[in-house]
BALOBA-1460 file (C-alpha; in Angstrom, 3 decimals):
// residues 138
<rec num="1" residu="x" x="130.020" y="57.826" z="142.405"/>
<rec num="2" residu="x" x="127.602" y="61.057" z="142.605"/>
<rec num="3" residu="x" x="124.148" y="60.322" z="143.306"/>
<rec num="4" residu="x" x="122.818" y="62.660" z="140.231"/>
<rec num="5" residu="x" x="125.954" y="61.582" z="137.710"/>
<rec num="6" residu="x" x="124.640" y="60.996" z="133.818"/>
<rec num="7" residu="x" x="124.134" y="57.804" z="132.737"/>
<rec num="8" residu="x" x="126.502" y="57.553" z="129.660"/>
<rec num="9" residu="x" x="126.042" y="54.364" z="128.758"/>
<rec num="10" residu="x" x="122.149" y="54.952" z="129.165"/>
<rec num="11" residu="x" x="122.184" y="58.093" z="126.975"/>
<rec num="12" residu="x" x="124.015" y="56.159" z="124.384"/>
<rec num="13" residu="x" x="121.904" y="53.086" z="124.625"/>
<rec num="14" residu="x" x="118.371" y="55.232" z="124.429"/>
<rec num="15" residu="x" x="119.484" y="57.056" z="121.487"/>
<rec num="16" residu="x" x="120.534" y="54.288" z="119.359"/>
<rec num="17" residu="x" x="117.429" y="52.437" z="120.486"/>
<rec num="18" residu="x" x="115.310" y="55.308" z="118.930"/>
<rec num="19" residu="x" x="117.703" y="54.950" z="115.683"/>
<rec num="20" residu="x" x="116.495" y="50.942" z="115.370"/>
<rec num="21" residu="x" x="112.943" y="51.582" z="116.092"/>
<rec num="22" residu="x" x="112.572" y="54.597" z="113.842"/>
<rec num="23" residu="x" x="114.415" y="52.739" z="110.826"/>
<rec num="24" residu="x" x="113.925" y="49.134" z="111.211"/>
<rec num="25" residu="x" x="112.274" y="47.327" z="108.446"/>
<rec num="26" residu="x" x="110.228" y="45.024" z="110.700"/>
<rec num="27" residu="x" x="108.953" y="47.845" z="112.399"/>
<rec num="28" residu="x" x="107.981" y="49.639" z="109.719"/>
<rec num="29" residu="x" x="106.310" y="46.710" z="107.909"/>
<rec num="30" residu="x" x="103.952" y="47.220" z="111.144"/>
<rec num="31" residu="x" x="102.631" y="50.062" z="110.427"/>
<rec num="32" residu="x" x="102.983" y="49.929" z="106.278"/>
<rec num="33" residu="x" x="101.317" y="46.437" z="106.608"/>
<rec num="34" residu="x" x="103.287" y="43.062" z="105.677"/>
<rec num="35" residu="x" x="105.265" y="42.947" z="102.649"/>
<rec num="36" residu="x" x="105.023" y="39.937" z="99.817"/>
<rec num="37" residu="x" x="108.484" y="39.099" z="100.327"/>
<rec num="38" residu="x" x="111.155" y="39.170" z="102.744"/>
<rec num="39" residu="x" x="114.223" y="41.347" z="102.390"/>
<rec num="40" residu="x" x="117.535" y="40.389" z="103.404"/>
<rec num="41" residu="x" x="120.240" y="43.274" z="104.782"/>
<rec num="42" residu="x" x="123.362" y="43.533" z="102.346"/>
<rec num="43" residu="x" x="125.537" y="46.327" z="101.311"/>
<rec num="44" residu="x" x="127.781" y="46.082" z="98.281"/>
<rec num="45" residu="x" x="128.964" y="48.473" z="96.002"/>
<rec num="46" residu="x" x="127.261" y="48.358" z="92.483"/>
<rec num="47" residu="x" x="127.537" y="50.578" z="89.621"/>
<rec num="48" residu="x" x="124.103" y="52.018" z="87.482"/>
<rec num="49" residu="x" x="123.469" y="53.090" z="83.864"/>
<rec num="50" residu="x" x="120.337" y="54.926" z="83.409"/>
<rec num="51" residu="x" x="118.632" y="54.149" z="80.123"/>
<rec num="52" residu="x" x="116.394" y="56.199" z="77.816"/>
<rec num="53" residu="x" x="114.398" y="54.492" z="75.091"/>
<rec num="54" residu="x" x="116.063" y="51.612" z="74.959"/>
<rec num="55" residu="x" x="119.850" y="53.296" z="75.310"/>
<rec num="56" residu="x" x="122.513" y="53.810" z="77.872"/>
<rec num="57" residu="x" x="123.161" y="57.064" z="79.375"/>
<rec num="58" residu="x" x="127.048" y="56.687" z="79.967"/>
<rec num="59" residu="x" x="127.334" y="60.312" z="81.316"/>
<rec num="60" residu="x" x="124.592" y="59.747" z="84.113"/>
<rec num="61" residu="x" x="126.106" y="56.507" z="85.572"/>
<rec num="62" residu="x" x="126.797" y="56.259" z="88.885"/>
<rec num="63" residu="x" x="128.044" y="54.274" z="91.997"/>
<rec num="64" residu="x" x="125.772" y="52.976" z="94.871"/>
<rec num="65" residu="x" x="125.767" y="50.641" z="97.718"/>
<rec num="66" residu="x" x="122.925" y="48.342" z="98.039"/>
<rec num="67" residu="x" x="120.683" y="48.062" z="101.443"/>
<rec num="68" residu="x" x="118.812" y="45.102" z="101.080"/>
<rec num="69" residu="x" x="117.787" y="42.008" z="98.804"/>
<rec num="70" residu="x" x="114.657" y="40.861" z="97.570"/>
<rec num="71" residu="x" x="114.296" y="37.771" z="95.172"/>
<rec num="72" residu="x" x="113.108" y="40.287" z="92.752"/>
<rec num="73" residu="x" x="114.447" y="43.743" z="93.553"/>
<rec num="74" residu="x" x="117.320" y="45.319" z="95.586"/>
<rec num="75" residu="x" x="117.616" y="48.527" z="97.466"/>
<rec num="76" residu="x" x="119.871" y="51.261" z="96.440"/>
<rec num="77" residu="x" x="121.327" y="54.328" z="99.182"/>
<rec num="78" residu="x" x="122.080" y="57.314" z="96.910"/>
<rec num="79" residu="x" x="123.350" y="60.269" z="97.477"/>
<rec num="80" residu="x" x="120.932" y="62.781" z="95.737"/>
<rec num="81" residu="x" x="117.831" y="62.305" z="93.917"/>
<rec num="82" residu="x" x="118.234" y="59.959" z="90.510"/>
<rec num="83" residu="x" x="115.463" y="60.349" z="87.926"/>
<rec num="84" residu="x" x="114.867" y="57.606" z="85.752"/>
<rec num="85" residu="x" x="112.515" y="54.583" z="84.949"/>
<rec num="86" residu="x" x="114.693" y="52.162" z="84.118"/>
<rec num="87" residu="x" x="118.731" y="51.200" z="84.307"/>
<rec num="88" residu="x" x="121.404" y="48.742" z="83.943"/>
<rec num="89" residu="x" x="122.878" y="47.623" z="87.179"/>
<rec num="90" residu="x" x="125.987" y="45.956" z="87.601"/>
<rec num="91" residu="x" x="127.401" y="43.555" z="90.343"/>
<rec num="92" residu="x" x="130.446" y="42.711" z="90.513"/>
<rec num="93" residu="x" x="130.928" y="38.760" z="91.796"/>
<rec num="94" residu="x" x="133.831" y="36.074" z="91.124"/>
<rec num="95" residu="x" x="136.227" y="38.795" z="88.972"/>
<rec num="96" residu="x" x="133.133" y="38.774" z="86.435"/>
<rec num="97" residu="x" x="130.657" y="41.258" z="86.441"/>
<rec num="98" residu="x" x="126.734" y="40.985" z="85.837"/>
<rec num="99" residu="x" x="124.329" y="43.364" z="84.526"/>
<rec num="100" residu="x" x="120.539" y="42.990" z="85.417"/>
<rec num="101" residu="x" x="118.037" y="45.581" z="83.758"/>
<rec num="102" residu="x" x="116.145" y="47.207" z="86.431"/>
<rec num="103" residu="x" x="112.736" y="49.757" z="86.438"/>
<rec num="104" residu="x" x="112.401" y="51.902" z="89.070"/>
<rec num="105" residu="x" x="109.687" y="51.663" z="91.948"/>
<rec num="106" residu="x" x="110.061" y="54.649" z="94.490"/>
<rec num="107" residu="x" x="112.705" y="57.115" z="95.635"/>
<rec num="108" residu="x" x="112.522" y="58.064" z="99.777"/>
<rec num="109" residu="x" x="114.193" y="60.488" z="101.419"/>
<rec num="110" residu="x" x="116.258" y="58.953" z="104.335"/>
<rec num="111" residu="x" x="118.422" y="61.651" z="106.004"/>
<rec num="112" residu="x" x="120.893" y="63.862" z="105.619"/>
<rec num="113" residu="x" x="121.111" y="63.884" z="101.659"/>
<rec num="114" residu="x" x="120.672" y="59.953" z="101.437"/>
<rec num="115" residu="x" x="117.674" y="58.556" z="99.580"/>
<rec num="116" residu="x" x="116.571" y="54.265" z="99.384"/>
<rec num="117" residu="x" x="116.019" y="53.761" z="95.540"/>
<rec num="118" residu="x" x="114.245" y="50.815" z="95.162"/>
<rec num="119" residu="x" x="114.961" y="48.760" z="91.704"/>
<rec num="120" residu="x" x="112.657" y="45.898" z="90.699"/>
<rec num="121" residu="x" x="114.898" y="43.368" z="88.551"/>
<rec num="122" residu="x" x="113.711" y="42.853" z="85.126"/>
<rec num="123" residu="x" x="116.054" y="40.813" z="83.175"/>
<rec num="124" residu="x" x="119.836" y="39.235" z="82.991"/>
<rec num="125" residu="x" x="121.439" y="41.691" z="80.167"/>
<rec num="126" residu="x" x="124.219" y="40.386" z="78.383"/>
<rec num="127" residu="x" x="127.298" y="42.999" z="77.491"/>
<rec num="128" residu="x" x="126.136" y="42.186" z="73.641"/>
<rec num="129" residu="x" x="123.134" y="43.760" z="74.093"/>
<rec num="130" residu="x" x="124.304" y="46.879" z="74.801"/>
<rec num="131" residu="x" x="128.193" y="47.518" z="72.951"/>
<rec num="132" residu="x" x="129.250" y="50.145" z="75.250"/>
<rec num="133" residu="x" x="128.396" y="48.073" z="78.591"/>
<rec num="134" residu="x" x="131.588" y="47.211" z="78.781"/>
<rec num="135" residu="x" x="133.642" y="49.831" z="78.468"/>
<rec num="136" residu="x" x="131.331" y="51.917" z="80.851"/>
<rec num="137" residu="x" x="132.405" y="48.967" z="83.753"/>
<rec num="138" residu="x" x="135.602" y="48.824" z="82.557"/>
């Protein structure tokens, strides 16, 4: 072995290390103080309606995977900036699927064309609330 070879291993390790500590929610709940509640990491794919006094906007729905879990809100990665105040989301769970009205609380930028959408849960939203539900999950 050279005495002045590149540490491979230690390139790869440093780098990722910076990755963690520059995106790590424990981290940054250091420096943006504590938060009320605890989030939990998950990713599954959901699907959103935007809505607009009180309707759906079929033609503006979209797929998402979710980042993390609050008791009362979830985090969205998107790919592009989506502008609205409030949405249907729907999970998919047991074959069935389940549609919680959201508002939305901020949109960050997180690199490289992603942005963290973060949805605070309003309400359980039944498919007869809203006839077209269905056939927009369907």
């Amino acid at each position: 072995m050279r005495l002045f070879t590149r540490d491979k291993t230690r390139a790869i390790q440093t780098f990722l290390l910076k990755v963690v500590n520059n995106n790590c929610p424990e981290i940054a709940a250091l420096i943006e103080g504590p938060r009320l509640e605890n989030r939990v990491n998950l990713t599954v794919a959901v699907m959103v309606v935007p809505l607009e006094d009180g309707r759906l906007l079929a033609q503006r729905a979209f797929t998402a995977v979710t980042k993390e879990f609050s008791t009362t809100g979830v985090a969205l990665v998107v790919d592009e900036p989506k502008g609205f105040d409030e949405a249907i989301v729907g999970f998919r769970w047991d074959g069935e699927m389940t549609f919680i009205r959201a508002t939305a609380k901020h949109l960050n930028p997180i690199g490289e064309g992603f942005y963290q959408l973060g949805l605070q849960m309003t309400e359980l939203v039944y498919p007869g609330d809203f006839p077209d539900l269905e056939a927009i999950f369907l």
